[in-house]
N, C-alpha and C positions, 0 to 999 in steps of 0.2 A: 318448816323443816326442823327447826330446832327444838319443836315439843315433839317430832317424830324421835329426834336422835333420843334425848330425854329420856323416853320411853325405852326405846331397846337398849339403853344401857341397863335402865331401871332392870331389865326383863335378865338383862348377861348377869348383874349381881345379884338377882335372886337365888341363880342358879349357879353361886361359885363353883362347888366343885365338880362341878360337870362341865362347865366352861372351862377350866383349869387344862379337866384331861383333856377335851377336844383339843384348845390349842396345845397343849404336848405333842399330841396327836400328828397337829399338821406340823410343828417345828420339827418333829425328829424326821418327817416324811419331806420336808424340803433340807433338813442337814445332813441326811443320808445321801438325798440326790445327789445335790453339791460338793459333797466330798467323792463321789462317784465317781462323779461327770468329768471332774477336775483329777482325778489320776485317772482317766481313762483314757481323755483328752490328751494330758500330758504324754500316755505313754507313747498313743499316736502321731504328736506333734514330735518326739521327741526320738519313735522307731523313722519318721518321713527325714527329719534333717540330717541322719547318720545319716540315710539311702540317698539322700541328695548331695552330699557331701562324696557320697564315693563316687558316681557315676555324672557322666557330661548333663545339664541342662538339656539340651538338644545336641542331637547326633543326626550328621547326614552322612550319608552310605553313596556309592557308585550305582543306586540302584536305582528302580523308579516305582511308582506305585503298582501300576500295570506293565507287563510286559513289552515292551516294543512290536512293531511289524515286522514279520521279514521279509525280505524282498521277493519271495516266492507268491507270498497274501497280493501283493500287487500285482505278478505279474499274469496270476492264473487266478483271476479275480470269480470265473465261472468252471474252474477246473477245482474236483475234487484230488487233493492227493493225501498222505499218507506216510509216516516212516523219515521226513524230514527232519533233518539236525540242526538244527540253529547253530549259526557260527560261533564260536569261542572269543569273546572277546574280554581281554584281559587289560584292556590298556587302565581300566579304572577311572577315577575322574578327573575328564579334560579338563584344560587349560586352568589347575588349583591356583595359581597366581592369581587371573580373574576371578574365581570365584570368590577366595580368599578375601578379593577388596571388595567385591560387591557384601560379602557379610560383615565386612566391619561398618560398608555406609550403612546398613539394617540396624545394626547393634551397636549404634556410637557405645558405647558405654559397658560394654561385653568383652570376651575373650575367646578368641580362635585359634584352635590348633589342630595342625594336619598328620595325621596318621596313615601309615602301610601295616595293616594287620593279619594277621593268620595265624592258622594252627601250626605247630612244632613240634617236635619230641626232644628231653634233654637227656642227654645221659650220664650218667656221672655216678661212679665204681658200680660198674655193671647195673643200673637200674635205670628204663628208660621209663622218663613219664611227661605224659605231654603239657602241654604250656602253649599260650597265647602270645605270641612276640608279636611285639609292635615298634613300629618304627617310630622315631618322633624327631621336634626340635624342642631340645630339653626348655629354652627359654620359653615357647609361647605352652607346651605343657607344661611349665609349673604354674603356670597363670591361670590352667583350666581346672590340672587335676589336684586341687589345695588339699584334698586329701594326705594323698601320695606325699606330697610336700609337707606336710604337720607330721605326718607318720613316720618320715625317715629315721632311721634307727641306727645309722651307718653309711657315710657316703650322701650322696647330693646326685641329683638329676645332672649338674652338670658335668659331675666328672667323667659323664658319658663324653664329650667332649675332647678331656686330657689323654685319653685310655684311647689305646688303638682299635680295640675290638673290647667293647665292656656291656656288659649289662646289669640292670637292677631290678630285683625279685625282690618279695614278699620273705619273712622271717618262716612265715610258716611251709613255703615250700621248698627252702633249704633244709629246712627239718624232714621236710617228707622224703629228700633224697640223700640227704645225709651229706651236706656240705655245710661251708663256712663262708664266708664273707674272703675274697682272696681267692679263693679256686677258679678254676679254670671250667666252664660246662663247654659240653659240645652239644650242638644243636643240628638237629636236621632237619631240614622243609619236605613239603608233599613233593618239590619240585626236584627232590633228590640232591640240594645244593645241602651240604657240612661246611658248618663252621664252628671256630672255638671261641667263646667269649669267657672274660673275665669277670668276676661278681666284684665291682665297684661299688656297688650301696644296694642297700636293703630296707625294707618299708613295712608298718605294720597300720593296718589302719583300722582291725577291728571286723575286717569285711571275709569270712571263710573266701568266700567264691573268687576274690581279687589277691586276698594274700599267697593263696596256691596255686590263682589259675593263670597272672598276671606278669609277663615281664616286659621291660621296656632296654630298646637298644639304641645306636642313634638312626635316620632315617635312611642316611646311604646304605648301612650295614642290613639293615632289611631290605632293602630294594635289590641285595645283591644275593643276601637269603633266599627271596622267594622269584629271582629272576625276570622283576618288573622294575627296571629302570625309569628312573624321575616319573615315578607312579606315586600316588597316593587313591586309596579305598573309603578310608573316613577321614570326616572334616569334625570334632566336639565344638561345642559352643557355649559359656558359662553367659551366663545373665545375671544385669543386678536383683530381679524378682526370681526366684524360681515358678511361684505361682503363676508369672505370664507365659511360662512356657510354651505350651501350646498356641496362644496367638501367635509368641515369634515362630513357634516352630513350620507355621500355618502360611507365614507371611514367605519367611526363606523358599518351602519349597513353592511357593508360587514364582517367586521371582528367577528359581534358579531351575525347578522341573526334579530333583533331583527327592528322593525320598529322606523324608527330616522327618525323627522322631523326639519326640516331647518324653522326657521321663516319667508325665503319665501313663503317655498310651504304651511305653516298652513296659509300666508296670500297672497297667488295667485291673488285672484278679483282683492284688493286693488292694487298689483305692476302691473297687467293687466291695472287698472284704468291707474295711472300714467305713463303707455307708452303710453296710447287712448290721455291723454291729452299732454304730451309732444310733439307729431304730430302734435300733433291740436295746440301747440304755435308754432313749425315750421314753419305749414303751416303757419297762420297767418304772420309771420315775411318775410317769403317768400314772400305774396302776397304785403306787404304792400312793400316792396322793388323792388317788379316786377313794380306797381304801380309809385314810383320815377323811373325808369328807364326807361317811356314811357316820362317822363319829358327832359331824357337825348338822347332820340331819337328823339322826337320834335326839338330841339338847333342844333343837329349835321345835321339832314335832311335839316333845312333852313341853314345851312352854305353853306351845297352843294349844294344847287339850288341855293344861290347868289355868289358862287362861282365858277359857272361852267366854265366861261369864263377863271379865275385864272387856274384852271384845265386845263383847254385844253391850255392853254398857256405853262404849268407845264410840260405835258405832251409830247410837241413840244419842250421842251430845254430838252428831255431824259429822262424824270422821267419815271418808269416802273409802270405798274399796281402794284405789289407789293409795292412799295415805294405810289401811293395813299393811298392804306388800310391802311396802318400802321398809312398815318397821321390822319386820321379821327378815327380808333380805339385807337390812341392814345389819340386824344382828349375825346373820351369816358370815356378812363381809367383813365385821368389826373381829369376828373371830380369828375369820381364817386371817385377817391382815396381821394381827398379834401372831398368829402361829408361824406367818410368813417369815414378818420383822425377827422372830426369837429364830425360828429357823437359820436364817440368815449368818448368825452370829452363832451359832452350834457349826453351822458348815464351813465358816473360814476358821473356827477353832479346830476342827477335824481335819479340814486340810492343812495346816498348821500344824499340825503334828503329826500327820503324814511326812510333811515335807522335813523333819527333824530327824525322820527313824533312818539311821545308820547302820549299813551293813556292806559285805563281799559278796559281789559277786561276778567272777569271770567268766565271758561267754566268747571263745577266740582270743580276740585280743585285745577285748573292750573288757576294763573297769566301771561294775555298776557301782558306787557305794551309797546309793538313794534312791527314793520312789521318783520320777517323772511326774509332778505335781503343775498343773496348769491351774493360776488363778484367774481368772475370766469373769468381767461383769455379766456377763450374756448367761454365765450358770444361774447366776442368782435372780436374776432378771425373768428368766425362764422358769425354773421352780417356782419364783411366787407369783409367778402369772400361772402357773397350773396351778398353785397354793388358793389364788383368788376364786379363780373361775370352779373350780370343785367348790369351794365354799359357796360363791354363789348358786350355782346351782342346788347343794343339799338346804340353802336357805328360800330358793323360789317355791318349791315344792308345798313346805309347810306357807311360804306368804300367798298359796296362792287358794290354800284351804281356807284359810284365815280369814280372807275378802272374801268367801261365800258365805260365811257364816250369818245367818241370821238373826236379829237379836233378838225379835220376837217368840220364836224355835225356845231360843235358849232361858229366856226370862221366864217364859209358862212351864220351863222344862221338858220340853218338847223333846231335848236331848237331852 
């Protein structure tokens, strides 16, 4: 093995500069990957912990996956009928106290809070527009919604507490009606109940949909809003992994019947999306590296056509067709591994200064002033395992012409 290796070095310095360019070749096509892959990564990883930051882990709802029975399904089990109303029922979900402790033994380690939510209209100097009010207990939502809590801009969840009738809105939806922090909004439910609340604190957290569509009051004061007494709708649930969401989410509504959503599946498209386009960087990194490796099929093919006579000489002192392949696949691999290893050290220099460039830019009420740069062994791991295997393969091709060769053929001139 070590008069094979011997050999296909002897064969790469024959042919410095065309070996040169090949690995160029594959180093720019694994430093372009990496640096790719690594802000794309990044911006993924980095648009998912915003989105997870504003919205609950897991949310259970008053609802169920399927619809209930009604008591008519039983009672005219072979009667067809028609035109029936299912009852209204408002109570919401039962006995929250219980449920309440059975999610904390689920979730030693988690965070519960119970919510009365619905739509609104506010209105304040003549402009009504609608809003999300929700009831809460400010102590076990600041534990859930850390967002809300980092973003406060004015005011504290708790002063919902101090304040007779108070509520806390988004910065940007006092802007869209033209208040202040201190005003007074009046509120009115579907259920035709008015009331006037106080803006005690204001929050900004970056999120369009939550800083305009989002207010919180305390929980009696909803309950008396929307005229469901010691009612609560939804239960949020914070976890220390966000990633196990779904299994807890999975476990709760078995143990409790009740419909629990995981903040993947309420945001399915989006994680859809971002599998559509991680393929599509795959692929791309794939091609561009299939690409350098017709570079590294080119160099080893003219080796072995100026080398045939070497061959067949090789060939006639004993060497086996195995021992050809190996040394021409060798020299494939010795290539592509230099174009890897330089690759390598191009793409944490790219990412490197990706991660340095400085700039503005405001989208709501999020400051970017950097690229989302994700450093990750798995990129580099990944490029020069595609880095390899394109090598190897533009190197089998020619090692495997190389072991047909006959030395005979070639000593007479045959060829």
């Amino acid at each position: 093995m070590r008069l094979v290796s011997e050999i296909a070095f002897t064969h790469i310095q024959g042919r410095l500069r065309q070996t040169i360019v090949s690995v160029v070749g594959v180093a720019l096509g694994v430093g372009f990957s990496i640096a790719m892959a690594a802000l794309m990564q990044g911006s993924q990883n980095d648009f998912i912990a915003t989105l997870v930051d504003a919205i609950p882990h897991v949310q259970i709802t008053d609802e169920t996956r399927e619809a209930g029975r009604q008591p008519a399904d039983d009672a005219f089990t072979l009667v067809a009928y028609s035109g029936l109303v299912p009852r209204d029922d408002r109570r919401g979900i039962r006995n929250p106290v219980e449920v309440v402790a059975v999610l904390e033994s689920l979730v030693p380690r988690g965070a519960v809070s119970t919510l009365l939510t619905g739509q609104a209209v506010v209105r304040f100097g003549g402009r009504d527009v609608g809003l999300a009010v929700s009831g809460i207990d400010p102590t076990r939502e600041a534990k859930v919604a850390r967002k809300i809590v980092a973003g406060m801009t004015s005011g504290s969840l708790e002063a919902l507490r101090s304040a007779q009738a108070g509520i806390v809105v988004g910065d940007a939806f006092l802007k869209k009606v033209g208040a202040q922090a201190g005003d007074t909004l009046t509120v009115a439910s579907a259920q035709g109940a008015l009331k006037r609340f106080k803006v005690v604190g204001t929050f900004s957290t970056g999120s369009t949909g939550v800083d305009e569509g989002v207010g919180y009051v305390l929980l009696k004061s909803a309950q008396v809003l929307y005229a469901r007494p010691n009612a609560i709708n939804q239960i949020k649930v914070r976890i220390d992994d966000p990633l196990e969401a779904q299994t807890v989410a999975r476990r709760i509504e078995g143990a409790i019947g009740l419909k629990t959503v995981s903040w993947q599946e309420s945001n399915g498209d989006l994680m859809s999306a971002f599998l559509v386009r991680n393929v599509i960087m795959y692929t791309v990194v794939g091609a561009i590296l299939l690409v350098a490796g017709f570079g590294i099929y080119n160099v080893i093919s003219t080796i072995v056509h100026e080398k045939a006579r070497d061959i067949a000489i090789l060939k006639s002192l004993g060497f086996a067709e195995t021992d050809m392949r190996r040394i021409f696949l060798l020299e494939g691999l010795i290539i592509g591994a230099m174009g890897a290893i330089a690759g390598c050290i191009m793409g944490y220099a790219l990412s490197s200064l990706l991660a340095l460039i400085r700039f503005e830019f405001r989208a709501g009420a999020a400051n970017l002033d950097r690229l989302p740069i994700l450093f990750s062994v798995w990129h580099y791991l990944i490029a020069s395992g595609f880095a390899l295997a394109s090598a190897g393969f533009a190197g089998y091709l020619p090692a495997r012409k190389a072991a047909k060769v006959k030395p005979v053929d070639i000593i007479r001139g045959a060829t």
